[in-house]
C-alpha positions as MATLAB code, in Angstrom:
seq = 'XXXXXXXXXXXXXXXXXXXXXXXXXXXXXXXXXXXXXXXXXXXXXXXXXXXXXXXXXXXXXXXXXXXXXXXXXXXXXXXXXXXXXXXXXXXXXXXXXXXXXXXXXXXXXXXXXXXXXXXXXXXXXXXXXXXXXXXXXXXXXXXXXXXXXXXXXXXXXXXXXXXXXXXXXXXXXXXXXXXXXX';
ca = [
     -33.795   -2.374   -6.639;
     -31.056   -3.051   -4.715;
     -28.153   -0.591   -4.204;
     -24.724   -2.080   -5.070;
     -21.471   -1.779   -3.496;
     -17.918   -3.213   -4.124;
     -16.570   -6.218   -1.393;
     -13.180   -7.214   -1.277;
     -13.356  -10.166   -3.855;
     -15.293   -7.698   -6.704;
     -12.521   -4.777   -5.534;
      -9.570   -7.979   -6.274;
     -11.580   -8.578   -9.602;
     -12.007   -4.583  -10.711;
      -7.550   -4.369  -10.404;
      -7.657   -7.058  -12.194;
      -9.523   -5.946  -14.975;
      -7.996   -2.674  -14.600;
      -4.255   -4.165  -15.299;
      -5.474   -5.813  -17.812;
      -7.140   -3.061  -19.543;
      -3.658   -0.776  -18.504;
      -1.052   -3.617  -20.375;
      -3.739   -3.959  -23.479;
      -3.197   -0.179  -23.537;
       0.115   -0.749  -24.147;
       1.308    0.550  -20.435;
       3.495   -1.069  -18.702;
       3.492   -2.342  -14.953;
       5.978   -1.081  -12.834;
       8.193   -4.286  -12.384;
       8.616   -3.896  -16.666;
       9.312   -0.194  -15.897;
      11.924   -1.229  -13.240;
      12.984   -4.306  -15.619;
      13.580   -1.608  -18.608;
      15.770    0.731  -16.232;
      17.708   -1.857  -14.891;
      18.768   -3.003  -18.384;
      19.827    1.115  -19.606;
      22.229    0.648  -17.052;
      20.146    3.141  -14.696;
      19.586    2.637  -10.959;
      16.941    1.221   -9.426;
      14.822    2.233   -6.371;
      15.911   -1.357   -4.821;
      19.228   -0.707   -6.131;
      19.446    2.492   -4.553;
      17.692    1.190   -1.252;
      20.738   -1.343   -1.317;
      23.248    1.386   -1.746;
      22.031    3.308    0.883;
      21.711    0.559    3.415;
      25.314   -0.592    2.796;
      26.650    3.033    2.889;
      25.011    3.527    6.632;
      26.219    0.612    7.926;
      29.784    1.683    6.259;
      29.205    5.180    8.324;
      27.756    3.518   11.640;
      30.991    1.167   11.602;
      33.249    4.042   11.173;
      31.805    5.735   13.838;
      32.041    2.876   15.871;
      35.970    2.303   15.019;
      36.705    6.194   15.676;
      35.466    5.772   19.052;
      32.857    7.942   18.723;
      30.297    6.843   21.396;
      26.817    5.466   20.538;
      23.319    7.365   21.471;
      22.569    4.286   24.358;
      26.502    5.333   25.277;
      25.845    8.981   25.662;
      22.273    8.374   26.959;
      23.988    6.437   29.673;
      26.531    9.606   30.501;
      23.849   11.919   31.011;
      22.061    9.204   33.025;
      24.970    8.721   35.537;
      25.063   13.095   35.867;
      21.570   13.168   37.102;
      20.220   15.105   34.121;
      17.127   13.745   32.003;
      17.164   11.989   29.100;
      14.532   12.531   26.267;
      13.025    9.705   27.027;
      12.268   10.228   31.028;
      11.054   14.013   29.461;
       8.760   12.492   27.309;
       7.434   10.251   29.929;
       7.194   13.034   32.479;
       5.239   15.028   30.217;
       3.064   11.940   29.373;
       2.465   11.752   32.713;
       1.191   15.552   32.966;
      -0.954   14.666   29.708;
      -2.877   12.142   31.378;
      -3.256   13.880   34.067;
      -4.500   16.869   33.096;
      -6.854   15.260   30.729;
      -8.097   13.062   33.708;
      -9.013   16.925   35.194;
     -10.351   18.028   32.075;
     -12.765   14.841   31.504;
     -13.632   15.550   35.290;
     -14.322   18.741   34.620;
     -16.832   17.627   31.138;
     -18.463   15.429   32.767;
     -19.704   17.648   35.873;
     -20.850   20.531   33.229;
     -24.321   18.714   33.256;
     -26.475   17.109   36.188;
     -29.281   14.875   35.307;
     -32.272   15.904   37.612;
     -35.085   13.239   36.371;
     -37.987   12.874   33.758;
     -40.704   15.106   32.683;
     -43.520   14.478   30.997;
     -43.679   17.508   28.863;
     -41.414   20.991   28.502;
     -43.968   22.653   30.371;
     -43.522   20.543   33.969;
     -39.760   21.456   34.057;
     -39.193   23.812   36.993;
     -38.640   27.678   36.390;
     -37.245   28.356   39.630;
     -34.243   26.373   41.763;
     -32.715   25.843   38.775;
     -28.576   25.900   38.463;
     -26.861   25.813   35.080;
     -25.893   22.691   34.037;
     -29.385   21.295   35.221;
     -30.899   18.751   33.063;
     -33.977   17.011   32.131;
     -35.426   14.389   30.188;
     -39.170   15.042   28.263;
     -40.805   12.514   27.796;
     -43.232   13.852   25.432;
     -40.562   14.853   23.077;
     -37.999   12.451   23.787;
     -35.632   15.390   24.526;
     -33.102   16.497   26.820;
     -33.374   20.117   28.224;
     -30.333   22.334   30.035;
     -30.476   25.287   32.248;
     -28.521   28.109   30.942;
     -29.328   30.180   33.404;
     -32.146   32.023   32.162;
     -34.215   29.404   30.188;
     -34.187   25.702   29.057;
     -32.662   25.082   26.217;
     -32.811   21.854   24.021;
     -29.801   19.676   23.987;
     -30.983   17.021   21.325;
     -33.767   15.275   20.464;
     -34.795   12.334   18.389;
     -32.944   11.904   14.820;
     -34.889   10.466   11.802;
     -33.060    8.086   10.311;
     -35.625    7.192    7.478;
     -33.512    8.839    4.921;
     -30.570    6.277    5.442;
     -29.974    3.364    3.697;
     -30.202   -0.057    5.485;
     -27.422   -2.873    5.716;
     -29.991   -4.992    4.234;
     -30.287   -2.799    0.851;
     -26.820   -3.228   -0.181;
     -26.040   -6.441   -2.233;
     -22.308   -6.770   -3.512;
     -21.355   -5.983   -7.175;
     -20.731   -9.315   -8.925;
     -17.887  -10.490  -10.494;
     -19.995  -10.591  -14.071;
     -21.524   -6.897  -13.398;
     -17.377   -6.080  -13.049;
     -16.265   -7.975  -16.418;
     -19.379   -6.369  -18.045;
     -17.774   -3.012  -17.410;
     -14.601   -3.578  -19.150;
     -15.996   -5.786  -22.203;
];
């Protein structure tokens, strides 16, 4: 038997069920909810978002007719004294960001060298050997790292039997959804 899984036009048909099954519950949706506070008299949250938008552009034109100065206004002062802005900071320290993580990836990547292929764990070399030293067995499919001492496994192969294929999934139909709500 197949295993089943929800796709975007059973997931559109399941909310539909499920606001159907919410209003024959005797629930309402939210534009009723908004619908029945607007008609108490009570505020609404597009109401409110109105309210507030016209109240900061009331402040930002105040501000403006005081004289205050804008942020690109004082950005500019500080500019024209030769100290930095918050925006050439940030960009100074994305600068060092990169930069350091362009040392550190450096760095990562030269923690292991690849020295060849072996044909079992038993053919890799016990003496010469610096830490960071690694080789591939064939035998075992495996990577091996000097530590210093010993050779240690890095990884090997992964079974993958347990998983479930692509191919064993079939989409939930749009019956198998109404079914679950009749």
């Amino acid at each position: 038997m197949a295993n089943k899984y929800i796709d975007l036009s059973g997931l559109t048909r399941f909310l539909e069920k499920v606001k159907g099954w919410v209003t024959a519950q005797g629930y309402q949706t939210s534009e009723q909810v908004e619908q029945t506070i607007a008609s108490k008299g009570f505020e609404t949250t597009t109401g409110a978002q109105a309210k507030a938008d016209a109240a900061k552009a009331a402040a930002v034109a105040e501000v403006k007719e005081l004289g205050y100065q804008t942020s690109a206004q004082v950005e500019s002062a500080i500019t024209a004294k030769g100290y930095a802005t918050a925006s050439s900071v940030d960009s100074k320290v994305g600068a060092a960001k990169t930069e350091l993580q362009q040392k550190i990836d450096a760095a990562v990547a030269s923690a292991f060298t690849y020295k060849g292929v072996k044909a079992t764990k038993a053919e890799l070399p016990s003496e010469g050997n610096k830490t960071g030293d690694v080789w591939h067995v064939t035998a075992d499919a495996g990577e091996y790292a000097w530590d210093g001492t010993k050779w240690e496994a890095l990884g090997g192969n992964i079974d993958m039997s347990a998983y479930m294929l692509k191919t064993d999934m079939v989409a939930i139909t749009t019956d198998e959804i109404d079914a679950l709500f009749a």
